[in-house]
C-alpha positions in Angstrom: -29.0 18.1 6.4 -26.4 15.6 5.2 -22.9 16.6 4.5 -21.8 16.0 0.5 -19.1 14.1 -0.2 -15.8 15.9 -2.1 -14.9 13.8 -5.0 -11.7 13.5 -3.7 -12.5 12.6 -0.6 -14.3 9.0 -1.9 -11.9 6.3 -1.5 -11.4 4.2 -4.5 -13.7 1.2 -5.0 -12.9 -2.3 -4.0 -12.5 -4.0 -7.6 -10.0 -0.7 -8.6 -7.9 -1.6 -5.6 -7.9 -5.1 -5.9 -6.6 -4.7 -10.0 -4.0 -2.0 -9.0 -2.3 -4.8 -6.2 -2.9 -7.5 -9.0 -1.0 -5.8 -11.3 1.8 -4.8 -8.7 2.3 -8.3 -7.9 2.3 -9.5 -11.4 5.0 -6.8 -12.5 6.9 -7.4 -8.5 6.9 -11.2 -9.2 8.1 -11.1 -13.1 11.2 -9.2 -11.8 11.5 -12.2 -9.3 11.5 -14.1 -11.7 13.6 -12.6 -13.6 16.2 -12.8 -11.1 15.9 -16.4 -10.2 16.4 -16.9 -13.9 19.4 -14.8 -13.7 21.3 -16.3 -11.0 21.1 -19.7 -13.5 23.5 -17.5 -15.9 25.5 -15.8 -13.5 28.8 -16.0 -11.9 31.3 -14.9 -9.2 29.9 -11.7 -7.0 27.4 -10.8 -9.4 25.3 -13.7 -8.9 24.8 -11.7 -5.3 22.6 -8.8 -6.7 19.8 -11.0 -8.0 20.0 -13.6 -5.3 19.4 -10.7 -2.8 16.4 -9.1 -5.1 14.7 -13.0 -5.2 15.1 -13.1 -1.6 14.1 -10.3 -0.3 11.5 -8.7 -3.1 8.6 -10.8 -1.9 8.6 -8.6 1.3 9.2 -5.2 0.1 6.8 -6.0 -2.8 3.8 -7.0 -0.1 4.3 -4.0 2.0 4.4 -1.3 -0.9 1.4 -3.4 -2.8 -0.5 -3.2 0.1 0.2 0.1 1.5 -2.7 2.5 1.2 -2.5 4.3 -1.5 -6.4 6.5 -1.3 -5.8 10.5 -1.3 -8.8 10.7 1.2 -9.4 14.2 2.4 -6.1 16.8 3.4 -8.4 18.6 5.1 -8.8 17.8 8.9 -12.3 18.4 10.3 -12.2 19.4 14.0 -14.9 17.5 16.5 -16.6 19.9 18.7 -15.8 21.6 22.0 -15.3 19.7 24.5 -17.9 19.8 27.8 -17.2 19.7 30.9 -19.6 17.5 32.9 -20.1 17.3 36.7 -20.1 13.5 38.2 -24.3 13.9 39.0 -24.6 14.3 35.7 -25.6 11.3 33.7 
């Protein structure tokens, strides 16, 4: 008999996953943008708070938009006993 499958243990489908990264790079790269647009108007030290954020957002905004976000299952199912085997025995 087949085992059912907890609703919260179905990950989430392809075209939900591929809207949720869309829209974190759409919001990720507006805030780049916004700070590119920033360091037009700025000056003295405070031009160095967007110019870091334009830099280095790209990154931090691939690795958390692609990071894994499916609850899968908590539970932890343990694989059977293990068997000892003799070497004859094949």
């Amino acid at each position: 008999m087949a085992k059912t499958q907890s609703i919260t243990s179905i990950p989430r489908s392809p075209q939900e996953d591929r809207h949720s990264r869309a829209v974190r790079y759409t919001i990720g790269f507006a805030i780049r943008l916004a700070c590119l647009l920033s360091c037009v108007f700025l000056r003295g030290w405070f031009l160095i708070i967007p110019a870091v954020i334009a830099v280095g957002g790209p990154l931090v905004l691939v690795i958390l938009a692609n990071a894994s976000t499916s609850g899968g299952s908590a539970v932890v199912e343990r694989p059977g006993a293990i068997v000892r085997r003799s070497p004859d025995q094949q």
